[in-house]
C-alpha positions in Angstrom: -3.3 30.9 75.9 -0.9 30.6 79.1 2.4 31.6 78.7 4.2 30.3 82.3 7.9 31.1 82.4 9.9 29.3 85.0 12.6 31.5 86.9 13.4 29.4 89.6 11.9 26.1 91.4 12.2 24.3 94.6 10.3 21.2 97.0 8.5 22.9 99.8 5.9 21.3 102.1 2.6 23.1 100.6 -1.6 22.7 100.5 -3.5 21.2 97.9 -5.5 24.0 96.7 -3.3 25.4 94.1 -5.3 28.8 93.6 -3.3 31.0 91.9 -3.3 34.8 93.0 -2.8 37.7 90.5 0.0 40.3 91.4 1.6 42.7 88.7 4.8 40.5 87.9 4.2 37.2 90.4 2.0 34.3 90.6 1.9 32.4 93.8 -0.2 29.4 95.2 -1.7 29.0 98.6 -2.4 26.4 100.6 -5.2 24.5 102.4 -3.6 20.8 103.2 0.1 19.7 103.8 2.1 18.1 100.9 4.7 18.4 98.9 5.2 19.8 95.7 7.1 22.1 93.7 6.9 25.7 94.7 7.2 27.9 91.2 8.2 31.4 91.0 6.5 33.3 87.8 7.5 35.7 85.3 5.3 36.7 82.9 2.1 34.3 83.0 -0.8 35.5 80.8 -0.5 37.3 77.1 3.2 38.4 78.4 4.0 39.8 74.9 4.2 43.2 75.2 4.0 44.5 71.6 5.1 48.0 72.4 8.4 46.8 73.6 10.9 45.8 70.8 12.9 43.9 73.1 10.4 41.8 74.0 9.2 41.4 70.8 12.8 40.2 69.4 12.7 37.4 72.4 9.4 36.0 71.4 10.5 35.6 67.8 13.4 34.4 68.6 11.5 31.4 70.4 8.2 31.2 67.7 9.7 31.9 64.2 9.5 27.9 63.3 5.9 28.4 64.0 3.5 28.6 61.0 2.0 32.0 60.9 -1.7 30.9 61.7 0.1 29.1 64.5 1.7 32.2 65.5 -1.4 34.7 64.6 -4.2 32.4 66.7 -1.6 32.0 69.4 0.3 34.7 70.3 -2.1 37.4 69.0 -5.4 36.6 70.2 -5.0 39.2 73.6 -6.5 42.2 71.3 -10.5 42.1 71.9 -11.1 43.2 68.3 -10.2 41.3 65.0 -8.2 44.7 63.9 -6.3 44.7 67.0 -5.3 41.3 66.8 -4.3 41.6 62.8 -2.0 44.4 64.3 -0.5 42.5 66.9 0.0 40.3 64.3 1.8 42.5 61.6 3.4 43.8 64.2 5.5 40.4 65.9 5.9 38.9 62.2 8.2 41.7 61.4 10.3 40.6 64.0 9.4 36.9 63.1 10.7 37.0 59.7 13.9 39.0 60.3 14.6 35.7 62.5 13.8 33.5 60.0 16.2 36.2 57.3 18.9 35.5 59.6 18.5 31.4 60.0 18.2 31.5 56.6 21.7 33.8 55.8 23.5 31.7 59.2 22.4 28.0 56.7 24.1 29.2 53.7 26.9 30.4 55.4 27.5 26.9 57.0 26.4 24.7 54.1 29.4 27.2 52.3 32.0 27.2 55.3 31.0 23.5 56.7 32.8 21.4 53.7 35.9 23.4 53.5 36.6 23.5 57.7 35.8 19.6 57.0 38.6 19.3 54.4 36.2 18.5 51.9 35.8 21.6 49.6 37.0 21.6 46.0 36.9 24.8 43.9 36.3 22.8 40.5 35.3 26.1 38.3 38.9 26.1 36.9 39.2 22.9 36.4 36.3 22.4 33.9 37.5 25.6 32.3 40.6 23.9 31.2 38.8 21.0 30.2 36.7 23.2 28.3 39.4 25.0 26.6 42.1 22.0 25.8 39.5 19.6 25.3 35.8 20.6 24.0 37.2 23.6 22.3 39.7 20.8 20.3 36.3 18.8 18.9 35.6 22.1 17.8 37.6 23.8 16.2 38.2 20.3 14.6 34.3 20.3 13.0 35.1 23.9 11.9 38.3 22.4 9.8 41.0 24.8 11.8 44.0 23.3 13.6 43.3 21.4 16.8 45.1 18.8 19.2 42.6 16.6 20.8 43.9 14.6 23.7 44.6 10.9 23.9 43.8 10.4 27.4 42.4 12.7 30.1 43.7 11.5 33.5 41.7 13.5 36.8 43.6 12.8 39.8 43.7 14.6 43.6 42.4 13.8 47.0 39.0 14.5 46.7 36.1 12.3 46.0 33.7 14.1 45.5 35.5 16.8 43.0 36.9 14.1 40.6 33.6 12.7 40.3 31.9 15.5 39.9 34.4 16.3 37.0 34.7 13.2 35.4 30.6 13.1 35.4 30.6 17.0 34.1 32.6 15.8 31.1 30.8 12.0 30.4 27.4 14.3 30.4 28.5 16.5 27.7 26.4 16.4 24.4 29.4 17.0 22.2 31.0 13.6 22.2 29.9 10.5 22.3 30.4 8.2 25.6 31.2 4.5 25.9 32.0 3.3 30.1 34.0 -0.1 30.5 35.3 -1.6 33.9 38.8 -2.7 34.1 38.8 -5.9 35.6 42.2 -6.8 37.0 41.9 -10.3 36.9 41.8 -10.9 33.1 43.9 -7.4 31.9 44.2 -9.5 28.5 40.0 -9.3 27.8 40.0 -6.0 29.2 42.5 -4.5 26.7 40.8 -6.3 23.8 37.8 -4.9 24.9 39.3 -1.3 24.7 40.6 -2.3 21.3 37.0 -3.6 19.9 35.5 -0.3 21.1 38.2 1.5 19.4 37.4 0.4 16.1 34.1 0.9 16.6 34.3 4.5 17.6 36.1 5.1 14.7 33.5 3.7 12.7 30.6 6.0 14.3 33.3 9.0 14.1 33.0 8.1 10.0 29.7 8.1 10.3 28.4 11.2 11.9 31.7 13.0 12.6 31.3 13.0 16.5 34.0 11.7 18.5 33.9 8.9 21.1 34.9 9.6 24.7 36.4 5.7 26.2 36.1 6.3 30.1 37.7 3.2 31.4 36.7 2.4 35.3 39.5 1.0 37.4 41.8 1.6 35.0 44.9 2.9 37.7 44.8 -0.8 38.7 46.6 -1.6 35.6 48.8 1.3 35.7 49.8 0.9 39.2 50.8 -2.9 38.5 54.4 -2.9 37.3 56.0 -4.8 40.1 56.0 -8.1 37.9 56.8 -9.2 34.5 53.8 -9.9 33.4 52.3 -6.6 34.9 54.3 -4.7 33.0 54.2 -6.4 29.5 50.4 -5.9 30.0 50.7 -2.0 30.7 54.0 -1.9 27.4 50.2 -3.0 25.2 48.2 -0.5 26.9 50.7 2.2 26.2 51.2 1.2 22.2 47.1 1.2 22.3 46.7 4.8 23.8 49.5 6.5 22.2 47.9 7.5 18.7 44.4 6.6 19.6 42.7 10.2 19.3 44.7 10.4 15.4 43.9 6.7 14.6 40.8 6.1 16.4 39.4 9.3 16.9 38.7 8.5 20.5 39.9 10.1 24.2 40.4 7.8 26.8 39.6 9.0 30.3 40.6 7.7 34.2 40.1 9.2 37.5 42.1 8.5 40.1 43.2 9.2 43.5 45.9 7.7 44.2 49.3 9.5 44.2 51.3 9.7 40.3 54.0 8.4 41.8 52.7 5.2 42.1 52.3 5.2 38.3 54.4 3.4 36.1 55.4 6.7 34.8 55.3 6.5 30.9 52.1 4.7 31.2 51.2 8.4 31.8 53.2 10.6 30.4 52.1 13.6 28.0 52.4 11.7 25.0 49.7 9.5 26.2 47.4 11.5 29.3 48.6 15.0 27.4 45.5 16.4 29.8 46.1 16.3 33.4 43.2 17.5 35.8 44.3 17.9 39.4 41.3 18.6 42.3 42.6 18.8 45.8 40.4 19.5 48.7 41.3 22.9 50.0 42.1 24.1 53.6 40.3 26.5 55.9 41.8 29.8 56.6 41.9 30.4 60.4 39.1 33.6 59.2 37.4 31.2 57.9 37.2 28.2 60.4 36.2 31.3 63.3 33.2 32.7 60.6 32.1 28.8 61.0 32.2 28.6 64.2 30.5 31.9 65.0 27.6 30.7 62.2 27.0 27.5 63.8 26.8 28.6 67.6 24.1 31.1 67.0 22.6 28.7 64.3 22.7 25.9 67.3 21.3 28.8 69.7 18.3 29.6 67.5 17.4 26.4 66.1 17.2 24.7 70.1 15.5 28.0 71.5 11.8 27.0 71.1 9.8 26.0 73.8 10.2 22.8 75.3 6.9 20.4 76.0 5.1 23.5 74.7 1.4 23.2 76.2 -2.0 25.3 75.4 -4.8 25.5 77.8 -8.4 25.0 76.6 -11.7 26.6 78.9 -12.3 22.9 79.9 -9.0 22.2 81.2 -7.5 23.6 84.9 -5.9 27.2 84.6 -2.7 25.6 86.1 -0.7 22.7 85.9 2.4 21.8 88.3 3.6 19.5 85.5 2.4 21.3 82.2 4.8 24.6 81.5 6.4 26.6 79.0 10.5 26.7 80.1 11.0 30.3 78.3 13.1 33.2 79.3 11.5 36.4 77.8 
């Protein structure tokens, strides 16, 4: 293998023989006709890798750690004349190798961790479901166990972010200790939707009789009704939903859930009060720290510097082929 680092380059009138001559550090053509053509000053041309010199050895992995290791071992280590020389070679550069690979490897989790929350997008939900575990699954029971208990009507999970009320409100449907029932609210006919909340009702509280296990009603779309009080009609419709909701864990034995994000102040505001949403989960996306938005930045530039490093057009010579190609290269600093 040819290893051909390009320092510098320029257009020079030159001959068409390109015969390279050997010096310790240089390679340079001469000439036998007149034409142009790049002239190319060397560095480092054949088995470069010194494997004495830890510097050098830190360079190449820094270029070859995405490189398979057979890649790497028939590559880069066949200089050694003897199978035992070359394994050596070999042990010696994937030390180096994998230490790069340790560090892409720690610089990925460190952006996957700091990327969401620089991009506003980071929710810490672990307290969130702990509540939910404590006012709400701990309720069902200590209600099976026969000791006091106050299990919600209505579990409302509100904030600004996506992804972290659905993640909760998912967390909580996928739960084995209640059973789930998911209805859309469809705007245009409130009336069916309600009496469709209603039917389930009764029959929630007919499989609660049953086999003692509580229903959870998650109710889609359900802040569009909540939201809509600006007209008579809106708000006689949201007076039924309230009358429903208000005694439906005692009557029905049945939580209803919504997730929303828009802002509780757009809420006609007894629709939910604590007599009717008595559990209120709030997930906000949290902001960067200035420490933590420069730990980012410092991850992903030497991230971005390692993962672009590799060689460029990379090209191996086979005993068939010319020693030297204008055109064919390697572009590596070592």
């Amino acid at each position: 293998m040819k290893i051909q680092n390009i320092s510098s380059f320029k257009t020079v009138p030159i001959k068409h023989n390109n015969v390279l001559k050997q010096s310790k550090q240089n390679y340079l053509p001469t000439y036998t006709k007149d034409t142009f053509a790049k002239s190319i000053n060397f560095t480092g041309y054949y088995y470069s890798i010194n494997f004495k010199a830890p510097r050098n050895l830190k360079k190449f992995a820094e270029h070859f750690w995405q490189e398979d290791d057979d890649y790497i071992k028939s590559e880069l280590c066949n200089g050694a004349i003897t199978k035992k020389g070359r394994q050596q070679n070999f042990d010696t550069i994937m030390h180096y190798v994998n230490q790069v690979r340790a560090k892409m490897n720690k610089l990925g989790n460190k952006i996957n961790e700091l990327g969401p929350i620089v991009a506003g997008e980071y929710h810490d939900i672990v307290q969130q479901k702990r509540t939910v575990m404590h006012e709400f699954f701990d309720m069902l029971q200590a209600e099976k166990n026969g000791l006091p208990s106050k299990v919600p009507n209505g579990i409302l999970v509100y904030g600004n972010s996506k992804d972290g009320i659905d993640e909760l409100t998912n967390w909580i449907k996928s739960k084995s200790e209640i059973y789930t029932k998911e209805i859309d609210f469809d705007a245009q006919e409130p009336l069916d939707s309600l009496a469709q909340m209603t039917e389930l009702a009764k029959f929630a509280e007919q499989y609660y009789q049953a086999s003692g296990v509580r229903t959870l009603l998650f109710v889609n779309n359900l802040d569009e009704l909540l939201t809509n009080d600006d007209t008579l009609e809106g708000r006689a419709i949201i007076g039924r939903f309230k009358n429903f909701i208000e005694n439906i864990s005692q009557k029905y034995h049945t939580t209803v859930m919504m997730k929303t994000n828009k802002d509780l102040g757009d809420f006609e505001e007894a629709s939910i009060g604590d007599q009717r949403f008595d559990l209120k989960i709030k997930i906000n996306n949290r902001t960067a720290t200035p420490q933590e938005r420069e730990k980012y930045k410092a991850a992903k530039e030497e991230f971005d510097r390692l993962i672009n490093k590799s060689p460029i057009g990379v090209r191996t010579y086979t005993d068939d082929e010319p020693a030297f190609s204008f055109s064919d290269h390697w572009n590596m600093e070592i």
